[in-house]
C-alpha positions as CSV (number, residue, x, y, z in Angstrom):
1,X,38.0,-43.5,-19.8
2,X,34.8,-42.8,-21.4
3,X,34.7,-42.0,-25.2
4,X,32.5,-39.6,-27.0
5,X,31.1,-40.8,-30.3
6,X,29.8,-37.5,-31.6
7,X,32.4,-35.2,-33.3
8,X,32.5,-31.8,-30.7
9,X,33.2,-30.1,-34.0
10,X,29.6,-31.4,-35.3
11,X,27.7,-30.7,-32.3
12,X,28.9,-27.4,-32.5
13,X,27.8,-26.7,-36.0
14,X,24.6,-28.6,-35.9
15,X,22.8,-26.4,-33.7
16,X,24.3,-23.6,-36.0
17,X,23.0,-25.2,-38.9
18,X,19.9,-25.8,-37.5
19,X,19.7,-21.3,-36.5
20,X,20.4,-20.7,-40.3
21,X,17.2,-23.3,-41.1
22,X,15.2,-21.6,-38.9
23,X,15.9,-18.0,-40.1
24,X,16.0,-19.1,-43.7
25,X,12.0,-20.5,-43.0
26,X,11.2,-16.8,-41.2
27,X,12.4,-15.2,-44.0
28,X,10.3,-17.5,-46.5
29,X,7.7,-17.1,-45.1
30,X,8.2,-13.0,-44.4
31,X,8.4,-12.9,-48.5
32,X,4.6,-13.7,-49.3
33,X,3.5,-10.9,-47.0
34,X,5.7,-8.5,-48.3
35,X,4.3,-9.2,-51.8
36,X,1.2,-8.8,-49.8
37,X,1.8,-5.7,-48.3
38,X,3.1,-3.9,-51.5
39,X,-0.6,-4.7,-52.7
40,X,-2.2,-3.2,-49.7
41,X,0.1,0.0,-50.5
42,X,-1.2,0.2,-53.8
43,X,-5.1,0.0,-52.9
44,X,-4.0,2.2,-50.1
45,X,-2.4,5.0,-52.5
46,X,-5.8,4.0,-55.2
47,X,-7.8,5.6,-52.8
48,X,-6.3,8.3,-51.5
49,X,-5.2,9.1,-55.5
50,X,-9.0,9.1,-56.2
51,X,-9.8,11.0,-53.4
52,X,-7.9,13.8,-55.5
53,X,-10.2,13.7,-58.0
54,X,-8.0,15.4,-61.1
55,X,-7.9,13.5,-64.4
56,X,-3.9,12.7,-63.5
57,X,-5.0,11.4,-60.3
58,X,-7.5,9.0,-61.5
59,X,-5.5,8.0,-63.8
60,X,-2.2,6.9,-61.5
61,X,-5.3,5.3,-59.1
62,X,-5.7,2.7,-62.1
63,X,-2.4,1.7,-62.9
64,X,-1.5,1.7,-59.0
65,X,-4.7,-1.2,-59.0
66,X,-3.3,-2.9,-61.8
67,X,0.4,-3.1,-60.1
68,X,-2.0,-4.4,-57.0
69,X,-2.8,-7.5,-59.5
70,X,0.6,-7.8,-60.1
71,X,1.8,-7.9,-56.4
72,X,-1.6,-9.8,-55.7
73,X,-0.5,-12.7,-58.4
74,X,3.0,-12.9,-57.0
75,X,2.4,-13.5,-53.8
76,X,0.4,-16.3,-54.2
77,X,3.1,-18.2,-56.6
78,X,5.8,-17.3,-54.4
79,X,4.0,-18.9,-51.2
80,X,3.3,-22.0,-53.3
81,X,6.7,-22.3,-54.9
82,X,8.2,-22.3,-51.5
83,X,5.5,-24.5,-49.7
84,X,4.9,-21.5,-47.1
85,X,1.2,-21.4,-47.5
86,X,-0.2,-20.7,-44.0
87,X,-4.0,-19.6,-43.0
88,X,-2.7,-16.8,-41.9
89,X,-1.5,-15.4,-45.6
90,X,-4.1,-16.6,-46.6
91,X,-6.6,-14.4,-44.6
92,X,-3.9,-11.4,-44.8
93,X,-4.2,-11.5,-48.8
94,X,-7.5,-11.6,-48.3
95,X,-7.8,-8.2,-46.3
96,X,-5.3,-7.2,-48.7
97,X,-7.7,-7.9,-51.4
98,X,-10.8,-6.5,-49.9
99,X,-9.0,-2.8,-50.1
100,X,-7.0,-3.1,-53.2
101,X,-9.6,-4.9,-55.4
102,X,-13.4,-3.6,-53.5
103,X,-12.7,-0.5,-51.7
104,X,-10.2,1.3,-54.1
105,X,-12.1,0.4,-57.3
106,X,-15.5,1.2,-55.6
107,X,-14.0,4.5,-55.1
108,X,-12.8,5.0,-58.5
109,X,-15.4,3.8,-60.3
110,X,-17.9,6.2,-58.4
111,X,-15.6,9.7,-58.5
112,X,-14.8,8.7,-62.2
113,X,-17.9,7.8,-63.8
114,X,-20.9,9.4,-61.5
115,X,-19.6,12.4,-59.3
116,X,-18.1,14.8,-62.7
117,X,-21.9,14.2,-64.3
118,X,-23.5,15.0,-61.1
119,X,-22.2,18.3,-60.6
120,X,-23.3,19.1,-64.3
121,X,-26.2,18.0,-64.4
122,X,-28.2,18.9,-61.2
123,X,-31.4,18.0,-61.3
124,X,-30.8,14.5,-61.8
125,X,-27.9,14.7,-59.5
126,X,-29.7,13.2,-56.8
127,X,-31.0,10.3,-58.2
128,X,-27.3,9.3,-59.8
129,X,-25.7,9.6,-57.3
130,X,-27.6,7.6,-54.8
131,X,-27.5,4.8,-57.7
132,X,-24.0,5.3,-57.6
133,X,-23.7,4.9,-53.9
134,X,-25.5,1.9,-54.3
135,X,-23.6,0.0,-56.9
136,X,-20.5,0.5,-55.9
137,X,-21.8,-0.1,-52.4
138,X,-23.0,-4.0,-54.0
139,X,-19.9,-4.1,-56.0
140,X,-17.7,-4.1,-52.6
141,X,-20.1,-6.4,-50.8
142,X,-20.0,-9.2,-53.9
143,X,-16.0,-8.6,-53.6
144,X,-16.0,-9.5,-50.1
145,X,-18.6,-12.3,-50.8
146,X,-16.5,-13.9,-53.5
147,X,-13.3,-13.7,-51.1
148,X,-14.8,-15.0,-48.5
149,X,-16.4,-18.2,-50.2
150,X,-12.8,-18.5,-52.1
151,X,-11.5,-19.4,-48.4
152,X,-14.3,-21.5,-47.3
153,X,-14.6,-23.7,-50.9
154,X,-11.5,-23.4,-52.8
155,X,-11.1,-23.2,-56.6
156,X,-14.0,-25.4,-58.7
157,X,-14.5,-28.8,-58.8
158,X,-12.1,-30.8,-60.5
159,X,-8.8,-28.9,-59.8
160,X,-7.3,-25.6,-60.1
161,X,-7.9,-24.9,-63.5
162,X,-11.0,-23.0,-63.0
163,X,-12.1,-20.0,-60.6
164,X,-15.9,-19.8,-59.1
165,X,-16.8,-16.7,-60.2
166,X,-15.0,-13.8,-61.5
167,X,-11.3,-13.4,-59.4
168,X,-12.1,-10.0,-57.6
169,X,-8.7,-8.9,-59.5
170,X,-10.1,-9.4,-62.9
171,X,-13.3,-7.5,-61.7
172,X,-11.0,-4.4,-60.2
173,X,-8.4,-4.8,-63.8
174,X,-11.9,-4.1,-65.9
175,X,-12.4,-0.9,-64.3
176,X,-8.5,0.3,-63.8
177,X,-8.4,-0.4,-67.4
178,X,-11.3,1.6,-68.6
179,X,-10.3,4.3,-66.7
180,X,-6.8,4.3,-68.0
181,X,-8.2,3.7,-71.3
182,X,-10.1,7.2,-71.4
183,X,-8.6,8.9,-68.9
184,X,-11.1,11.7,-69.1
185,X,-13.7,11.3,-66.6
186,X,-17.8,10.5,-67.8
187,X,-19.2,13.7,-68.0
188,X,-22.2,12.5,-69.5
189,X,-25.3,10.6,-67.8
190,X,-26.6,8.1,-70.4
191,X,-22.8,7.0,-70.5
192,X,-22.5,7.1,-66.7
193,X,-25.2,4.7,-66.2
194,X,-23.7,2.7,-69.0
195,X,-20.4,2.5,-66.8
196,X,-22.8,1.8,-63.3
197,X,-24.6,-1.5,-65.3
198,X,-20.8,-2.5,-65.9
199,X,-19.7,-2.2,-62.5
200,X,-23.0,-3.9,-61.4
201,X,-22.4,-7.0,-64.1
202,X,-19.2,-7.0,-62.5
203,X,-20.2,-7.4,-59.0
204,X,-23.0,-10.4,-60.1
205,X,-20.1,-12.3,-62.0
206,X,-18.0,-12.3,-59.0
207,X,-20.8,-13.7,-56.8
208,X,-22.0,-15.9,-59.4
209,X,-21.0,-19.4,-59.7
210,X,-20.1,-18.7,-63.7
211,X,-16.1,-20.2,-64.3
212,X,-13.0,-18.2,-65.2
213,X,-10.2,-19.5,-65.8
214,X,-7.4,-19.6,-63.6
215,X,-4.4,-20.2,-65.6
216,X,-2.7,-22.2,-62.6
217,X,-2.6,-25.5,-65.0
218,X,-0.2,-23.6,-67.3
219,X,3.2,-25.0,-66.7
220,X,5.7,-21.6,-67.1
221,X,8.7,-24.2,-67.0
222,X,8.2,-26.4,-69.7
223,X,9.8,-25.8,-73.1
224,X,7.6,-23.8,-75.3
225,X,7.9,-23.7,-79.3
226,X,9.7,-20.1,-80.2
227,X,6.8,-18.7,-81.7
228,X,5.1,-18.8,-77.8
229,X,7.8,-16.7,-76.6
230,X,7.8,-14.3,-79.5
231,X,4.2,-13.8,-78.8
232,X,4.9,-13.0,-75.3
233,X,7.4,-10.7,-75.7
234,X,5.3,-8.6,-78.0
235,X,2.4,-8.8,-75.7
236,X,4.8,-7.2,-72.8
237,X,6.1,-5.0,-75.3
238,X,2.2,-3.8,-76.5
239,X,1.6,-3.8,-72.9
240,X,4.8,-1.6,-72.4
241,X,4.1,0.7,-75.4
242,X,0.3,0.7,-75.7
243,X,-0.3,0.0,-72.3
244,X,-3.9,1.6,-72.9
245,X,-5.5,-0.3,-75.6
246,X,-4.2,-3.3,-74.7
247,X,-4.8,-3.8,-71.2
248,X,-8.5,-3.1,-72.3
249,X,-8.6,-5.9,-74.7
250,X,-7.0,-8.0,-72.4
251,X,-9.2,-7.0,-69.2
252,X,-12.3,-7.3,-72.1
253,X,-11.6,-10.7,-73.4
254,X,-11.3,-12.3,-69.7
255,X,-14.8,-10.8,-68.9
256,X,-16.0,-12.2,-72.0
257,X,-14.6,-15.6,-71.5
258,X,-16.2,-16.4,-68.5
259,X,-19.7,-15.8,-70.0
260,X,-18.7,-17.4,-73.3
261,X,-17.7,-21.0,-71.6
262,X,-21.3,-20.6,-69.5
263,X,-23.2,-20.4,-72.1
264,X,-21.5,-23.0,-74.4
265,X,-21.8,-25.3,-71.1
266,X,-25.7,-24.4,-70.7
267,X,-26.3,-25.1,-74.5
268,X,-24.0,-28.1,-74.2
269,X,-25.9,-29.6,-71.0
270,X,-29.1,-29.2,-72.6
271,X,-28.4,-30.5,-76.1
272,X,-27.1,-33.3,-73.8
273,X,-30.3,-33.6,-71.6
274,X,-32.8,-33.8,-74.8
275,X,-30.9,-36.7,-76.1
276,X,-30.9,-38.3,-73.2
């Protein structure tokens, strides 16, 4: 007589342990691309908001962009908190991104600022809006430029505390801001080229190699004095309440930054290089 030295009880509820492993993983890894998803919908309904063209319309375009950076941010954290990073989220975000944060802000940024002034003013109508065409036209092509090297090379040198030019996010955010910020659409030319050298800055700082910061050294969980997390809380609560000032100011000063730590680095570097 022959005994068994594995328990028939456990080698019926390893292989059942093993099933609710497996589909546990799936579902892991199903919950990045839904965050992903959610910020295609958003890009998706950015356009087709624009499309309508009414003050409202443009309006719920921004804010529908600016819950695409939330989604956008999410999925990202969520992938890496569960170590379910694969190439293909990563290449799905990035499609994801092309729409929410090239195509839909393109859009936007053209029937809000250039196509109410062209229809006023005719004679010039031509020329702005082939200009506007074109820059929004070179602001989705430096969006899909600065995706695709993000895949290729990674975050700068050095770590992840610093992006390689402007996230296409922040880029998108400057513009969903402004436009929630005055609502009204440009209606007047000298402003309206105004608003196409922003969107053109904004398409050069996202090709450029000029460092943003990524905020991905920040460490959420650690304790934090309690005047930190009165500060955030008002922030959410300004964000909540004046959702239209303050998004701008935020959406401003991350522009700035970027150009502000370049040029203290270039003046640094040479200072350096002279006394060398």
């Amino acid at each position: 007589m022959e005994f068994n030295h594995l328990d028939p009880i456990g080698n019926e509820e390893e292989p059942r342990r093993l099933f609710r492993n497996h589909r546990l993983r799936r579902g892991i890894y199903i919950l990045p691309s839904v965050f992903t998803v959610a910020n295609l919908l958003c890009g998706y309904y950015a356009v087709l908001a624009t499309l309508e063209g009414s003050t409202i319309d443009f309006d719920n375009a921004a804010r529908a962009i600016g819950i695409a950076i939330l989604f956008d941010s999410l999925d990202g954290r969520v992938a890496r908190a569960m170590g379910t990073n694969s190439e293909f989220g990563k290449q799905f975000d990035s499609l994801a991104d092309v729409i929410s944060f090239g195509i839909a802000p393109a859009f936007l940024a053209y029937a809000w600022g250039v196509r109410a002034v062209a229809a006023v003013t005719a004679p010039e109508a031509m020329h702005l809006t082939q200009m506007g065409w074109l820059i929004g036209f070179v602001y989705l092509g430096c969006c899909a430029w600065r995706l695709a090297r993000f895949n290729i090379q990674g975050m700068a040198p050095g770590g992840n505390r610093y992006f390689v030019g402007m996230p296409c996010p922040a880029a998108a955010g400057m513009i969903a801001a402004t436009v929630h910020a005055i609502k009204n659409p440009i209606q007047d030319g000298r402003i309206s080229l105004l608003w196409l050298a922003l969107i053109l800055v904004l398409g050069l700082l996202m090709s450029s190699t000029v460092r943003y910061s990524s905020f991905k050294d920040v460490e959420w969980a650690r304790r934090r004095p309690s005047l930190v997390v009165v500060l955030l809380v008002l922030l959410m609560g300004a964000i909540v309440l004046f959702s239209e000032i303050t998004l701008m100011v935020l959406a401003s000063t991350y522009l700035a930054s970027g150009i502000t730590m370049y040029i203290v680095r270039s003046v640094r570097h040479r200072m350096a290089s002279r006394h060398a």
